[in-house]
CHARMM-style PDB file with segment names, atoms N, HN, CA, C and O in Angstrom:
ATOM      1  N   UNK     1       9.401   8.987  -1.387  1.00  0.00      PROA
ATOM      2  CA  UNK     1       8.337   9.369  -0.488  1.00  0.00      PROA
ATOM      3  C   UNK     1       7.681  10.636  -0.986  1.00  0.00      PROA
ATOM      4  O   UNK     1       8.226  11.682  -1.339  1.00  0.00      PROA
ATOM      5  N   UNK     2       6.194  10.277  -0.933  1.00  0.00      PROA
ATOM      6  HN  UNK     2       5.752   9.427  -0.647  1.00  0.00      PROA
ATOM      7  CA  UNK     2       5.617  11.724  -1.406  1.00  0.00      PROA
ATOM      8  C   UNK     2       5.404  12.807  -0.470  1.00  0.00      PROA
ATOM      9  O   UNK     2       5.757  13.971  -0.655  1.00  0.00      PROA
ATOM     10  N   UNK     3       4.803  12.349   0.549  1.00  0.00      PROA
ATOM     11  HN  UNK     3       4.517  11.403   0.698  1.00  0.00      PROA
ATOM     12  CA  UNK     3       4.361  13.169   1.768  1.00  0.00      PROA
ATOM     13  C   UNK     3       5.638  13.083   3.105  1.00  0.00      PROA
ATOM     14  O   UNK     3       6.071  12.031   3.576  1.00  0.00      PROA
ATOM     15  N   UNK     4       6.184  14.915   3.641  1.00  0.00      PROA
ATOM     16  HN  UNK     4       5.833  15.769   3.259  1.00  0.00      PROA
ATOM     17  CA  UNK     4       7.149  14.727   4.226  1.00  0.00      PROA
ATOM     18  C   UNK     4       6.675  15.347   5.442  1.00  0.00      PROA
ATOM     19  O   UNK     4       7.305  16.236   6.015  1.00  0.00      PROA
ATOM     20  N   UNK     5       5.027  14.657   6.037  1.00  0.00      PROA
ATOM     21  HN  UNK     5       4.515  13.935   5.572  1.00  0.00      PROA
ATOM     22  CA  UNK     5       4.933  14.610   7.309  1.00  0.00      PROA
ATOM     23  C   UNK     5       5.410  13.531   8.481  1.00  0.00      PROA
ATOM     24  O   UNK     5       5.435  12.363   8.094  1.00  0.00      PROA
ATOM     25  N   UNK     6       5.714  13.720   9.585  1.00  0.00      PROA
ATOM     26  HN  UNK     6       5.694  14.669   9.899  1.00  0.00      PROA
ATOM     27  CA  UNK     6       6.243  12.843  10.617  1.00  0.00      PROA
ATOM     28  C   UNK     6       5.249  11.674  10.094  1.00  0.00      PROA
ATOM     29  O   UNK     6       5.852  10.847   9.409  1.00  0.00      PROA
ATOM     30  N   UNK     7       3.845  11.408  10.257  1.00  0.00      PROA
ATOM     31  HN  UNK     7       3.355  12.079  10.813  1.00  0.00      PROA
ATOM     32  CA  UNK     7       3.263  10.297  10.321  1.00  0.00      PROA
ATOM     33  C   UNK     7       3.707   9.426   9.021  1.00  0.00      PROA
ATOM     34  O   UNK     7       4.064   8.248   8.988  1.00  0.00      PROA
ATOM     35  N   UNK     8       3.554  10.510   7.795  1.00  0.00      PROA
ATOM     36  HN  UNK     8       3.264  11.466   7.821  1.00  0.00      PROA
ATOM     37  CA  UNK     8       3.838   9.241   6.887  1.00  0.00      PROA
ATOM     38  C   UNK     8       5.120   8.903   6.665  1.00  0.00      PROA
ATOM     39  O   UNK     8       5.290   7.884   5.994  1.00  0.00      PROA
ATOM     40  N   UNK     9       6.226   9.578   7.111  1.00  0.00      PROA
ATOM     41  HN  UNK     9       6.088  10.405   7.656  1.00  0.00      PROA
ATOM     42  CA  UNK     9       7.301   8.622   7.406  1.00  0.00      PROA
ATOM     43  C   UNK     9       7.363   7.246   8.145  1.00  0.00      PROA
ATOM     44  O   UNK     9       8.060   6.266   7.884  1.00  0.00      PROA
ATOM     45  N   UNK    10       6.581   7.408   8.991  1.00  0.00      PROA
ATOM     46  HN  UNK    10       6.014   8.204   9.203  1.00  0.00      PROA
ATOM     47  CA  UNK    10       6.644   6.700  10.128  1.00  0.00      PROA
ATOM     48  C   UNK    10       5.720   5.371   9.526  1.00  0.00      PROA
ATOM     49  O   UNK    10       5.822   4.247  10.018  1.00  0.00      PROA
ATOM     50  N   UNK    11       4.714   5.728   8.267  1.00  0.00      PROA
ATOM     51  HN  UNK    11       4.631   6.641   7.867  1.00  0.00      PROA
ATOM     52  CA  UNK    11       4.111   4.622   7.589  1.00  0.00      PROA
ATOM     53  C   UNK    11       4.519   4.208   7.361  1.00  0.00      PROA
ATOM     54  O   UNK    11       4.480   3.013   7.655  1.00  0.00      PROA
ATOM     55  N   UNK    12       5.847   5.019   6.143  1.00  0.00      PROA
ATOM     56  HN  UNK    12       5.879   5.989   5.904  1.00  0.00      PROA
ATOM     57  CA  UNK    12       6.426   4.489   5.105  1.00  0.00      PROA
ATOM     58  C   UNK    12       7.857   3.379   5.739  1.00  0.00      PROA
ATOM     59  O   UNK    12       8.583   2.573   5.158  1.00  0.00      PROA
ATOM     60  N   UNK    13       7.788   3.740   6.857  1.00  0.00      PROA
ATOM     61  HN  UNK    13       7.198   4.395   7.329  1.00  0.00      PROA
ATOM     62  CA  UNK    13       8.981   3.019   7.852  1.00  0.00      PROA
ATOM     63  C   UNK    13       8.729   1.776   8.039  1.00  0.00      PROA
ATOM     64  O   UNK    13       9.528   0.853   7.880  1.00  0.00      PROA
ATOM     65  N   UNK    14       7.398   1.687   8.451  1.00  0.00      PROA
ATOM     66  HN  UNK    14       6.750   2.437   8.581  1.00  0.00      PROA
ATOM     67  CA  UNK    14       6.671   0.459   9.162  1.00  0.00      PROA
ATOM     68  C   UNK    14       6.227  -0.307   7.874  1.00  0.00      PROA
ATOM     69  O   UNK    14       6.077  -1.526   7.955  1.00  0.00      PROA
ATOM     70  N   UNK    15       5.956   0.496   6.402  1.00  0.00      PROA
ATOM     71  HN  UNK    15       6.079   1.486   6.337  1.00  0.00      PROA
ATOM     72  CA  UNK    15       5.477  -0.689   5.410  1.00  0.00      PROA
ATOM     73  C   UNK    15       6.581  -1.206   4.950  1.00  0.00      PROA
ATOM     74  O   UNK    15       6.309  -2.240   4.340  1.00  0.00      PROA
ATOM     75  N   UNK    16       8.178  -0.884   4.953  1.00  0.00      PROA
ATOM     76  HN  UNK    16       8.400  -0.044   5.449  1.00  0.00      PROA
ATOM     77  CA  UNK    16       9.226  -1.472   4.483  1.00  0.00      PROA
ATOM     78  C   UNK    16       8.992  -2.691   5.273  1.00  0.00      PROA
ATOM     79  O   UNK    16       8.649  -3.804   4.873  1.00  0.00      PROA
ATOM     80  N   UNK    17       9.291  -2.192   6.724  1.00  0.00      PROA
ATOM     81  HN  UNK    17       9.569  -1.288   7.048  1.00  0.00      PROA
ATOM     82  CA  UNK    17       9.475  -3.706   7.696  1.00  0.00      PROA
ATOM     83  C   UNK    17       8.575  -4.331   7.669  1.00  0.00      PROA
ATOM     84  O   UNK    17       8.820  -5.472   8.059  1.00  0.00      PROA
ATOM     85  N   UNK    18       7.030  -4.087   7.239  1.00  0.00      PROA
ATOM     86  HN  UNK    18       6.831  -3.159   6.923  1.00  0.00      PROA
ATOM     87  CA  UNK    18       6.096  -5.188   7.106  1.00  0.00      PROA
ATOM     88  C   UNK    18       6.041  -6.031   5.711  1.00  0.00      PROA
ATOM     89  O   UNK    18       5.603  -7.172   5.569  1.00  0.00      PROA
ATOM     90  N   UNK    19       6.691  -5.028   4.554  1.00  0.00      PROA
ATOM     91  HN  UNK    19       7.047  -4.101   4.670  1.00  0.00      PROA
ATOM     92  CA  UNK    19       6.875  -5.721   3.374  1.00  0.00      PROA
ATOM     93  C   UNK    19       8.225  -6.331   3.498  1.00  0.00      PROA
ATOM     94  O   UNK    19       8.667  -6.479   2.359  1.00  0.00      PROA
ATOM     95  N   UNK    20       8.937  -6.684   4.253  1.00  0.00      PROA
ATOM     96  HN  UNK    20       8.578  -6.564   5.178  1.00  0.00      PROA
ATOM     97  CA  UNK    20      10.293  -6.694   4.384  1.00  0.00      PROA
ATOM     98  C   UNK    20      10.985  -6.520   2.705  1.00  0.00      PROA
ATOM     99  O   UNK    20      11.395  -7.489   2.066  1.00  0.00      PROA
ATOM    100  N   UNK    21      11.001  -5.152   2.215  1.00  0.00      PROA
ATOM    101  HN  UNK    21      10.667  -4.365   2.734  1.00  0.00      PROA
ATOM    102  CA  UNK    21      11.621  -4.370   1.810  1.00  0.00      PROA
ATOM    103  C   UNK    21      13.441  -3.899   1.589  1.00  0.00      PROA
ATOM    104  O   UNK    21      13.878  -2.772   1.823  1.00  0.00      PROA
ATOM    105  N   UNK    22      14.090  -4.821   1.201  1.00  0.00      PROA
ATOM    106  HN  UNK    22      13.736  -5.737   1.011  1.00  0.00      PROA
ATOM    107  CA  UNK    22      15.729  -4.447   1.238  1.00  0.00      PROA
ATOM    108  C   UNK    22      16.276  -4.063   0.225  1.00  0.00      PROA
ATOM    109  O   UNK    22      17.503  -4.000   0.294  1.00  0.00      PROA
ATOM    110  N   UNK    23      15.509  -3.593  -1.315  1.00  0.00      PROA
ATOM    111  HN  UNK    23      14.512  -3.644  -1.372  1.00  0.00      PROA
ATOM    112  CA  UNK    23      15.773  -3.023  -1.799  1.00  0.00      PROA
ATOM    113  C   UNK    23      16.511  -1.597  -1.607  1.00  0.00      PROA
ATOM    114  O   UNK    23      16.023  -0.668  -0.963  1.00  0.00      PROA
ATOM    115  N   UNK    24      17.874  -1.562  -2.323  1.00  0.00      PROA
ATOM    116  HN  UNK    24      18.271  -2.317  -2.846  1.00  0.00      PROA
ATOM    117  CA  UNK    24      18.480  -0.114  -2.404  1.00  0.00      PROA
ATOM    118  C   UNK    24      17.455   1.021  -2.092  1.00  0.00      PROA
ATOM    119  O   UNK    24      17.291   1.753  -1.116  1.00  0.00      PROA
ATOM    120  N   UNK    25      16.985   0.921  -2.992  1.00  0.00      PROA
ATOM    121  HN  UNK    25      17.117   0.327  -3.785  1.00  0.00      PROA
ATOM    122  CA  UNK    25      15.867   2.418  -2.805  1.00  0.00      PROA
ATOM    123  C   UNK    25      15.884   2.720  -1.480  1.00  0.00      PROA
ATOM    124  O   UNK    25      16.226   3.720  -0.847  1.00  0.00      PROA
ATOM    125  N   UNK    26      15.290   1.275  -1.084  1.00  0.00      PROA
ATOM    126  HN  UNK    26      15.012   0.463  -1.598  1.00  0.00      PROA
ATOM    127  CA  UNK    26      14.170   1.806   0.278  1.00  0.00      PROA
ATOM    128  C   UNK    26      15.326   2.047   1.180  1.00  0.00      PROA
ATOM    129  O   UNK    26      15.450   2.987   1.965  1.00  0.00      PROA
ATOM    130  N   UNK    27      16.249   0.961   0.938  1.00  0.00      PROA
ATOM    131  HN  UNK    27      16.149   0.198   0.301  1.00  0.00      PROA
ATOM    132  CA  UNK    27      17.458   1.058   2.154  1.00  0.00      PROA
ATOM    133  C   UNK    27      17.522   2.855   2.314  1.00  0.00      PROA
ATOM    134  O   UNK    27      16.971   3.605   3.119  1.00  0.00      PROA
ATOM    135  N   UNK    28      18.624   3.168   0.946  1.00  0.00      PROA
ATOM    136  HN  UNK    28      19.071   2.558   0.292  1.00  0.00      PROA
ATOM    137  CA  UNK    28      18.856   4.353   1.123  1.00  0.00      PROA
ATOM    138  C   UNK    28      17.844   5.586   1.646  1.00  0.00      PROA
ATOM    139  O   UNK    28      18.162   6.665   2.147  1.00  0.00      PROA
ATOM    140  N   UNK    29      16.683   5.114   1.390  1.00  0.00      PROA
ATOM    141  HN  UNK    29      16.425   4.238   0.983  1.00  0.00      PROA
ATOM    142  CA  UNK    29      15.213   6.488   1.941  1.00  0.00      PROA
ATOM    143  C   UNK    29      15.607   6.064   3.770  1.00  0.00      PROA
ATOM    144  O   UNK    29      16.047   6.818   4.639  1.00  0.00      PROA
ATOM    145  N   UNK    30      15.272   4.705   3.857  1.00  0.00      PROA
ATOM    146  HN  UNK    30      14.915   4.093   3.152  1.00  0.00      PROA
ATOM    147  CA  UNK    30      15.964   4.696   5.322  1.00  0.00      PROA
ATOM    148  C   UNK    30      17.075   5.328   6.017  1.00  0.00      PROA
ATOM    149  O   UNK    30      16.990   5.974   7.062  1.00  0.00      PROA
ATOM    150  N   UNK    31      18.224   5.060   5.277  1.00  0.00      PROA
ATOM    151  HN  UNK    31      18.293   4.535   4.429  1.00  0.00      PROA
ATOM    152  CA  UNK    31      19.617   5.716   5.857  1.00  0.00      PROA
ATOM    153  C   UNK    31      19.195   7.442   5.863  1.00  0.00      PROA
ATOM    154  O   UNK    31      19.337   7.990   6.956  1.00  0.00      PROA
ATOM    155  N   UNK    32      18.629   8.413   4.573  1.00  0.00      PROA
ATOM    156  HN  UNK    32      18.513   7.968   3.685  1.00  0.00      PROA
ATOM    157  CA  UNK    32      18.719   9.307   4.859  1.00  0.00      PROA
ATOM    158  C   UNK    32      16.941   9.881   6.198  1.00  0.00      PROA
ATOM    159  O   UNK    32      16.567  11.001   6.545  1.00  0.00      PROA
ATOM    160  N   UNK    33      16.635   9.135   6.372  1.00  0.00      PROA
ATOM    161  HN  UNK    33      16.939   8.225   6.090  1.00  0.00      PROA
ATOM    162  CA  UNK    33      15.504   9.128   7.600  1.00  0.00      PROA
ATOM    163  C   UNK    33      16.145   8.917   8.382  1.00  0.00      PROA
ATOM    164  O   UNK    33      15.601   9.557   9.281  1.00  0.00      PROA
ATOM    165  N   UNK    34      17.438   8.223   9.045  1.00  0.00      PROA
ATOM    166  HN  UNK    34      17.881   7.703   8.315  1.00  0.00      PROA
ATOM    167  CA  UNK    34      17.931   7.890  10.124  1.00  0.00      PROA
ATOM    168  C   UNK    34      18.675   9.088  10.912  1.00  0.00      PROA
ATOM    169  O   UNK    34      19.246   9.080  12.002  1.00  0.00      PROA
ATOM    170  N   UNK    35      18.465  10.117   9.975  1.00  0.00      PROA
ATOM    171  HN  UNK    35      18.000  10.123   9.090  1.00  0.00      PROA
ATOM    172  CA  UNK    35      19.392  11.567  10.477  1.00  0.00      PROA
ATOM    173  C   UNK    35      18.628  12.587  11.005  1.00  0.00      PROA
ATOM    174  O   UNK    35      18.928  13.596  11.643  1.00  0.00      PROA
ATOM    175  N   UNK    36      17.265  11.988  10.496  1.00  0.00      PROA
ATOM    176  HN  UNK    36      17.022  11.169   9.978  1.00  0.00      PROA
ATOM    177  CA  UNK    36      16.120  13.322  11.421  1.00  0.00      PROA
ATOM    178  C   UNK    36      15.621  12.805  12.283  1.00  0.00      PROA
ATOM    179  O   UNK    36      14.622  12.085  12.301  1.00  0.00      PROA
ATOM    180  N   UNK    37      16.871  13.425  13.777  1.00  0.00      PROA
ATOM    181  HN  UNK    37      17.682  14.009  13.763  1.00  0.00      PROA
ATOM    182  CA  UNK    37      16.158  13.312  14.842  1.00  0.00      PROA
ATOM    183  C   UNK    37      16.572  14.619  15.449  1.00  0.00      PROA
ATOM    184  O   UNK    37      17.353  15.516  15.135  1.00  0.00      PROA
ATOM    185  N   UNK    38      15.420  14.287  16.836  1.00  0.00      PROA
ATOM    186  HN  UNK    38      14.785  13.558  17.091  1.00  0.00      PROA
ATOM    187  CA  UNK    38      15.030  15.810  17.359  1.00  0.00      PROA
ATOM    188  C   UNK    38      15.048  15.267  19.085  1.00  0.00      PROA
ATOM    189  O   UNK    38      14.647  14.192  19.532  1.00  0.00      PROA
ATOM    190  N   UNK    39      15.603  16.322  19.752  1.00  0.00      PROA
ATOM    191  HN  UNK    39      15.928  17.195  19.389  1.00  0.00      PROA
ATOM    192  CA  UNK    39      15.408  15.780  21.070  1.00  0.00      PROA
ATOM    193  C   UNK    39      14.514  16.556  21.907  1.00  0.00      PROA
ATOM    194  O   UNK    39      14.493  16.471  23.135  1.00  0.00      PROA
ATOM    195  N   UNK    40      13.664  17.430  21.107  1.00  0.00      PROA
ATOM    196  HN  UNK    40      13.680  17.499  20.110  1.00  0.00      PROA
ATOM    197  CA  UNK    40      12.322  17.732  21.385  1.00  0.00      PROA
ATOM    198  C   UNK    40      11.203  16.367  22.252  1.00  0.00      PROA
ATOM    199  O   UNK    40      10.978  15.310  21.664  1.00  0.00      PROA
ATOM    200  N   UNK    41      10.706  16.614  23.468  1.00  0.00      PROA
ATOM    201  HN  UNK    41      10.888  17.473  23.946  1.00  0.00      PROA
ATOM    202  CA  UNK    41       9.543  15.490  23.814  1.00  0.00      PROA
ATOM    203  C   UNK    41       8.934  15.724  23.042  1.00  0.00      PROA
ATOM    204  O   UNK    41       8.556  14.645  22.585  1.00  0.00      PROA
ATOM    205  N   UNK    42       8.406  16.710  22.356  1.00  0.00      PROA
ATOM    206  HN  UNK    42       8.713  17.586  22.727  1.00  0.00      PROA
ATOM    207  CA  UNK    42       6.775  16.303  21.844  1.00  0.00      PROA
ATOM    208  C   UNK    42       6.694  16.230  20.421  1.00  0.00      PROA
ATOM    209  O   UNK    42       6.426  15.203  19.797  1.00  0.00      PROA
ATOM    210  N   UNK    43       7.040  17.848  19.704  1.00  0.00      PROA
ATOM    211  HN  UNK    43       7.258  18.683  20.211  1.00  0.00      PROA
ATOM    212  CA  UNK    43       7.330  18.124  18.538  1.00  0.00      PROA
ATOM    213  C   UNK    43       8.568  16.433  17.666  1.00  0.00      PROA
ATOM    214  O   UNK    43       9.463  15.738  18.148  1.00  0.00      PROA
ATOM    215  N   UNK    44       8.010  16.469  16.528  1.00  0.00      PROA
ATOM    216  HN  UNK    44       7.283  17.033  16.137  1.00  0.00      PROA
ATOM    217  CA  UNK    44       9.155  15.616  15.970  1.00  0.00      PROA
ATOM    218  C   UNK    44       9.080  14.206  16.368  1.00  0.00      PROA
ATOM    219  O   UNK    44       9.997  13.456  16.036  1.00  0.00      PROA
ATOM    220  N   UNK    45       8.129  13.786  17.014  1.00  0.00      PROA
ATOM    221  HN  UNK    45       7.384  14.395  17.283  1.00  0.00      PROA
ATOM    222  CA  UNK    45       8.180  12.286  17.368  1.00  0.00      PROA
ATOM    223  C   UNK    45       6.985  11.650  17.665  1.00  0.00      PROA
ATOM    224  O   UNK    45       6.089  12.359  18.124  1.00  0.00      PROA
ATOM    225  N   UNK    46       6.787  10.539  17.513  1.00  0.00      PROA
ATOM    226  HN  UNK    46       7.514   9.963  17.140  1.00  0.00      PROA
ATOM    227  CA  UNK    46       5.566   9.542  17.418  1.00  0.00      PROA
ATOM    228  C   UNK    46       5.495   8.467  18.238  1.00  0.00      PROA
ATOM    229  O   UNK    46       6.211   7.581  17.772  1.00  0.00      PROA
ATOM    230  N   UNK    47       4.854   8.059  19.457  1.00  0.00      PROA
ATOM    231  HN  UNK    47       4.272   8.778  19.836  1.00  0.00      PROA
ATOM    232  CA  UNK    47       4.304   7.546  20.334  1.00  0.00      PROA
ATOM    233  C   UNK    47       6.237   7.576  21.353  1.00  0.00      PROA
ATOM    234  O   UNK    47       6.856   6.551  21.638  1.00  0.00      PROA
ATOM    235  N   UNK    48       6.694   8.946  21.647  1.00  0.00      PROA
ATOM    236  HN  UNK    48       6.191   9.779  21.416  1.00  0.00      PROA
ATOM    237  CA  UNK    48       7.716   9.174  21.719  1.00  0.00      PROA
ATOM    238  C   UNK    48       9.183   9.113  21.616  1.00  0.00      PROA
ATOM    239  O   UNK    48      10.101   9.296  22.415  1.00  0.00      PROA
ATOM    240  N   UNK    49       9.076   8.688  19.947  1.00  0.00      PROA
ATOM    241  HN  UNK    49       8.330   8.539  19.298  1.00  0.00      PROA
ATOM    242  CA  UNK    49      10.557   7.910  19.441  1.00  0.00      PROA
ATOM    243  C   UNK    49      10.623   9.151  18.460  1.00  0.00      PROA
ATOM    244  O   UNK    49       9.767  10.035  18.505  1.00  0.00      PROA
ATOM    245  N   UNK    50      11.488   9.166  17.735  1.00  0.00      PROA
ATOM    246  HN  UNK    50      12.183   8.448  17.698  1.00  0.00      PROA
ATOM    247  CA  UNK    50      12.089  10.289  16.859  1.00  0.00      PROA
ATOM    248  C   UNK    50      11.979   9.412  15.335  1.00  0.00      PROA
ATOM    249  O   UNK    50      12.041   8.188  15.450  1.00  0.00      PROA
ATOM    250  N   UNK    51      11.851   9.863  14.208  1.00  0.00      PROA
ATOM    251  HN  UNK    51      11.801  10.858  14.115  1.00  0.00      PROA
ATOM    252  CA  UNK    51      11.836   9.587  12.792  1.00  0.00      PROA
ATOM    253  C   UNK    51      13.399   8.294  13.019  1.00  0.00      PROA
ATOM    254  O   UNK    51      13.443   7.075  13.184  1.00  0.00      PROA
ATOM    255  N   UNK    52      14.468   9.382  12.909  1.00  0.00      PROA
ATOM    256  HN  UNK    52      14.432  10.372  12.775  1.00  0.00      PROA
ATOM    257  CA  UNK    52      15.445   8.357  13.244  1.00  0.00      PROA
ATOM    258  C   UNK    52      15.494   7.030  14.140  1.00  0.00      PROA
ATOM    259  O   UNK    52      16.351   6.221  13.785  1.00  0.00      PROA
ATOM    260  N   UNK    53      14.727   6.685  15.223  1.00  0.00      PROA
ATOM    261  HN  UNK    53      14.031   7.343  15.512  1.00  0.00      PROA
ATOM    262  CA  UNK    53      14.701   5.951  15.674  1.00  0.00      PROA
ATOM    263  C   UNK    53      14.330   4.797  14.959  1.00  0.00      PROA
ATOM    264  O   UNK    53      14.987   3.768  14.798  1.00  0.00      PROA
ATOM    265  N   UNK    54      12.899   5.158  14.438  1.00  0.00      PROA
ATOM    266  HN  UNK    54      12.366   5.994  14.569  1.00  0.00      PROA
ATOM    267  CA  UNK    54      12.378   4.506  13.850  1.00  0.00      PROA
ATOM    268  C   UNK    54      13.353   3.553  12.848  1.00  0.00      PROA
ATOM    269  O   UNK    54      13.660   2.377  13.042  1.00  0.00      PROA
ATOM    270  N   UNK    55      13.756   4.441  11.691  1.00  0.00      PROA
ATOM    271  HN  UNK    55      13.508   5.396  11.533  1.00  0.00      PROA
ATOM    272  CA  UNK    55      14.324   4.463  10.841  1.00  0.00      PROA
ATOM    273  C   UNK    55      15.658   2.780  10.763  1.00  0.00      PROA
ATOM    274  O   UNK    55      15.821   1.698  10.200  1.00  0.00      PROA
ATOM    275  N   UNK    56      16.383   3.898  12.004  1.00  0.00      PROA
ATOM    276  HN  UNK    56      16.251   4.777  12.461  1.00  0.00      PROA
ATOM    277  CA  UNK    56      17.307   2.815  12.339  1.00  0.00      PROA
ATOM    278  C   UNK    56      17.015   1.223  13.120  1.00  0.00      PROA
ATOM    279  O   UNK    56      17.644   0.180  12.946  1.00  0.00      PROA
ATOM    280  N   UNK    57      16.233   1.396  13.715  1.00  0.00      PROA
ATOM    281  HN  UNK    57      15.722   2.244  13.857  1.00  0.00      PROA
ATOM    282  CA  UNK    57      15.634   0.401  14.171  1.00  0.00      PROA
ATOM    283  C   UNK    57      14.964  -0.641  12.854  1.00  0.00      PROA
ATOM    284  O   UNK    57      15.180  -1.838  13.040  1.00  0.00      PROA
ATOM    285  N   UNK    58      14.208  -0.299  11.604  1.00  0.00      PROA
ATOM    286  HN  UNK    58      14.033   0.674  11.452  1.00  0.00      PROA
ATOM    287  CA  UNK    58      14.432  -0.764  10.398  1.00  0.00      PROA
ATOM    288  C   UNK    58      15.207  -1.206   9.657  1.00  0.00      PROA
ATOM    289  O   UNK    58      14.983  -2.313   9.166  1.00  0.00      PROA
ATOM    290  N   UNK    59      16.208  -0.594   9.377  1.00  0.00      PROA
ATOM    291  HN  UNK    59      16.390   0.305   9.776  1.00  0.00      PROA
ATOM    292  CA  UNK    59      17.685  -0.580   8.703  1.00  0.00      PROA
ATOM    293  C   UNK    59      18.091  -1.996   9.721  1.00  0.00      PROA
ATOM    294  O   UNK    59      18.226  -3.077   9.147  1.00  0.00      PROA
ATOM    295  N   UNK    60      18.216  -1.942  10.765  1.00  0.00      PROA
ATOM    296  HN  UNK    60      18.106  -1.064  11.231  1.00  0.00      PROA
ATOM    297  CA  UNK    60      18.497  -3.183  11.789  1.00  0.00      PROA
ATOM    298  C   UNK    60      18.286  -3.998  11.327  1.00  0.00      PROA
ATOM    299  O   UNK    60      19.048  -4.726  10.692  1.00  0.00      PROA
ATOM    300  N   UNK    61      16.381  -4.183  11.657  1.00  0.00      PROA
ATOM    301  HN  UNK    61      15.762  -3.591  12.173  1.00  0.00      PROA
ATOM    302  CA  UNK    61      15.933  -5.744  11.279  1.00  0.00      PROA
ATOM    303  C   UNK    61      15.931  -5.935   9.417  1.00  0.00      PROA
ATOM    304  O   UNK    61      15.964  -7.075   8.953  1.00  0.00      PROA
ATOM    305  N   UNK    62      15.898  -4.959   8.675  1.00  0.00      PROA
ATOM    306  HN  UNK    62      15.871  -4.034   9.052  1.00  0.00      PROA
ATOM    307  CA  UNK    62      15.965  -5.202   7.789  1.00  0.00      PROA
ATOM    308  C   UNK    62      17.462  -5.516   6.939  1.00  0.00      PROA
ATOM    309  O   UNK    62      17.236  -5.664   5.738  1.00  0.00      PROA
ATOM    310  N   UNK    63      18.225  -5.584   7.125  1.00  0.00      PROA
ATOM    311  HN  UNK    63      18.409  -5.464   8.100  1.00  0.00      PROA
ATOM    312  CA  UNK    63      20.059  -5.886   6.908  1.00  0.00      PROA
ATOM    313  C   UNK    63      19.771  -7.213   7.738  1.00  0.00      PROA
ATOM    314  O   UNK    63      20.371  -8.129   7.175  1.00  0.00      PROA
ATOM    315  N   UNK    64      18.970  -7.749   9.046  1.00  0.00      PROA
ATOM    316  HN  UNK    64      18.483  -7.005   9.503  1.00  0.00      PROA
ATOM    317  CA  UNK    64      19.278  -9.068   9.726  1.00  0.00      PROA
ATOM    318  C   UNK    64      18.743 -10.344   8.942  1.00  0.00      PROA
ATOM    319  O   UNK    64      19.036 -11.537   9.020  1.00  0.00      PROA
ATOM    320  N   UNK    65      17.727  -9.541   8.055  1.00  0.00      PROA
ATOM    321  HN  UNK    65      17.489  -8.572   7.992  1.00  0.00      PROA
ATOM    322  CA  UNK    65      17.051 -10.819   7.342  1.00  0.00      PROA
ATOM    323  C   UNK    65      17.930 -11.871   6.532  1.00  0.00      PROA
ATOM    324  OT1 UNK    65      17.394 -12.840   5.995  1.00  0.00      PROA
TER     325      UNK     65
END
């Protein structure tokens, strides 16, 4: 990942699961995204879920394929 703002994580989250993506790489960029979370409401999160949420919620459907 080049850019280590909340949004483009949150791209780079959503283009794995739309490319369905299970390559190592991506897995592992997932697993270490699954650890930044914040229990901040506002700061740190996107349409109010946390990076990790995201993340793991990926790692999910992407291991179910």
């Amino acid at each position: 990942m080049e850019n280590n703002s909340i949004l483009a994580k949150v791209d780079y989250i959503m283009q794995a699961v739309l490319k369905k993506d299970d390559s190592s790489e991506c897995l592992q960029n997932l697993r270490s995204l699954s650890k930044e979370h914040t229990d901040d409401m506002v700061l740190g999160r996107v349409f109010g879920w946390s990076i990790s949420d995201y993340a793991i919620a990926a790692l999910n459907g992407l291991t179910l394929i």
